[in-house]
C-alpha positions, 0 to 999 in steps of 0.5 A: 478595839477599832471602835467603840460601841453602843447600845441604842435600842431596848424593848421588852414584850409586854406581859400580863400575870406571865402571859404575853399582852398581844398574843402571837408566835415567838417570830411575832414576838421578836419582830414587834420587841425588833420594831420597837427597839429599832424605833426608839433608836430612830432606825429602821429593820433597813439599817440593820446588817448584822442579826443575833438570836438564839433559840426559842421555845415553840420552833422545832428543836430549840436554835433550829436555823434562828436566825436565818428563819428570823432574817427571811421573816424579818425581811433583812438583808445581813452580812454578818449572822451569829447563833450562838446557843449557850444558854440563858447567858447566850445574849451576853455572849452575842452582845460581846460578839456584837462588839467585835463584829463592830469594831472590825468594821464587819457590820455597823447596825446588830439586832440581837432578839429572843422570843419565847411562849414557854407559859402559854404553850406549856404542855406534857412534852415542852419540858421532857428530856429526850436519850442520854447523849454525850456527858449526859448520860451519867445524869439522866439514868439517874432522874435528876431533875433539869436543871432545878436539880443540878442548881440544888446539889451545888446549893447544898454543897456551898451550904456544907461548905461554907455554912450557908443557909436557907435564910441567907438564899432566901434574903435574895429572893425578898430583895428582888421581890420588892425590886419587882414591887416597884415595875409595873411590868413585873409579873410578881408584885405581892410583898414577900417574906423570909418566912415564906419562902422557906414555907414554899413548896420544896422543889429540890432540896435544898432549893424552895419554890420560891428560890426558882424563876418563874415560867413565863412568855416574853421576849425582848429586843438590843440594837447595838451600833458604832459609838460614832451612829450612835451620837446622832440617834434618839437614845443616849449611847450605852457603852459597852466598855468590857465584855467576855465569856467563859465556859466550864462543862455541860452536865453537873456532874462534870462541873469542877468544884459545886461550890466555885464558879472558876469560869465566872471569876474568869469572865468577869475579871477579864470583862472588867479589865477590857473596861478599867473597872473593878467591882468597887467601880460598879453602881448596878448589877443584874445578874441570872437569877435563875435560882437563888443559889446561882445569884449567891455563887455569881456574887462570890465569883465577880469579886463582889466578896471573898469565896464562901461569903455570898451568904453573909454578904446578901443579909439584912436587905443587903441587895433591896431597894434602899440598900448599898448594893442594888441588883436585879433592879427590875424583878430578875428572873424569879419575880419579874419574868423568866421566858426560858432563857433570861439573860436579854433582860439582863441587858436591857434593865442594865441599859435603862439604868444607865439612862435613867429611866426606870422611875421609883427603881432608879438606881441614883447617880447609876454610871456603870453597869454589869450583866452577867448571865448563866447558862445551862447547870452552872455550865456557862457564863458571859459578862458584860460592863456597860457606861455612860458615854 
């Protein structure tokens, strides 16, 4: 690359029990997330050229003119604007393409930003499904579940597979409770056991209440510039050394292997080559944690162990404050917050690490980091490798 580039800015809107702290509208929610990650970076909505967003909850049509409604609301003036919507892994994918854009010299300040109110505007029609379109039509006749049951066929497959069990998926869900456990902002805090997970509700089997994310409001904020800016700004710079993405298929019942994420292993060997980095080299990972499953099988995928090994590899507290491999470190999706679409905290926490500053949740010694989101049923992904300068 021409040049490097760095994260300056993160912010996260604050919650209470899932619900926004400060009501207003997801434009609300992502100018304040703006403001606050642009200050904590020394910099100003007037340095910003290049704008990210994807769609949010509570705007016609999910994606609907994002970012063009942001940029007027926002009062920007850009030359370079991305869209993309793939996803809870579309944040990922526009730091990735933030990178790019940097490094060719097309803009030199990028705010990538999400809101979404998917708790406090819950209703009957928020989460209906409209006609069977494209690929879709050989899922939706048959009243499957989205996307709960699509997760819960490729759970059930790696169990057949590879012997997985409920008490193995169950392990990341404690792990990460107890992560959440020590974020004051977390929206689940209470201790969390095996047993009861497996005591939850079924919501498809085999997949426990307790296995899904949450449903809640939030919203957050990146800033991304050259490494060269980033020198004489407020925050260390983290580095964003690798990134890449990759896609699969868009219905479950057009996904290649229910048990492998082929894309995954894709994306992120390629985003660990660009950083000259392998999974041993990796001191915090944050992975979608949209359900338990989809953590077990980004595992296996990323090369932290062998295919079919994600279930043994996460027992015994594996992945838990205290243990050797600390991920999700905030709470994930399924105890920290889970507003829609997820993978902008990803990078965030990711960051915060690096810096050390996340308090009884510091990682130590933490100098490289991983991000991986998950999009739609299994269907795409993004990696992202960020350092210490």
């Amino acid at each position: 690359m021409a040049r490097k580039a760095a994260i300056v800015g993160v912010a996260d809107t604050l919650l209470r029990d899932g619900v926004l702290a400060e009501d207003g509208t997801v434009l609300q929610i992502q100018a304040r997330a703006a403001k606050a990650a642009l200050e904590e970076a020394g910099l100003s909505f007037d340095d910003v050229d290049a704008l990210f967003a994807a769609g949010a909850w509570g705007i016609p049509g999910p994606g609907l003119f994002m970012t063009t409604t942001l940029a007027e609301y926002l009062g920007l003036r850009l030359s370079y604007m991305d869209g993309t919507q793939i996803g809870g892994s579309s944040f990922e994918s526009h730091l990735s393409h933030a990178v790019a854009a940097i490094a060719e010299g097309r803009c030199e300040v990028a705010l990538i930003l999400y809101g979404s109110r998917q708790r406090s505007d819950a209703s009957r029609t928020l989460g209906g499904r409209g006609g069977a379109m494209l690929n879709s039509q050989f899922d939706a006749p048959f009243g499957l579940p989205t996307p709960v049951g699509a997760y819960a066929m490729a759970a059930m497959r790696h169990m057949h597979v590879n012997g997985t069990t409920a008490e193995q998926l169950a392990e990341i869900a404690v792990a990460t409770r107890k992560w959440a456990a020590l974020n004051p902002a977390a929206t689940m805090r209470d201790p969390l056991s095996i047993a009861e997970v497996l005591a939850s509700p079924m919501i498809a089997d085999p997949l426990h209440l307790r296995d899904c994310c949450l449903v809640t409001d939030g919203g957050g904020a990146i800033v991304v510039t050259s490494l060269e800016r980033a020198r004489d700004l407020k925050k260390p710079p983290v580095v964003v050394a690798g990134a890449a993405e990759a896609t699969s298929h868009w219905a479950i019942s057009s996904m290649p292997d229910l048990a492998w994420l082929q894309h995954a292993a894709d994306s992120g060997k390629r985003a660990m080559a660009m950083a000259g980095v392998g999974p041993g080299d990796i001191d915090v990972v944050e992975i979608y944690d949209s359900f338990t499953i989809t953590v077990l099988m980004s595992l296996e995928a990323l090369g932290f162990c062998g295919r079919g090994e994600g279930g043994a590899f996460v027992q015994g507290q594996r992945t838990a404050p205290g243990g050797d491999f600390p991920l999700n470190t905030n709470g994930g999706g399924l105890s920290y917050c889970h507003p829609g679409m997820y993978g902008l905290f990803l990078i965030t926490e990711a960051t915060r690490q690096l810096r050390g500053e996340c308090g009884s949740r510091q990682v130590k010694d933490a100098e490289v980091a991983l991000a991986h989101g998950t999009g739609g049923v299994l269907s795409t992904v993004a990696s992202c490798i960020l350092t210490r300068t």
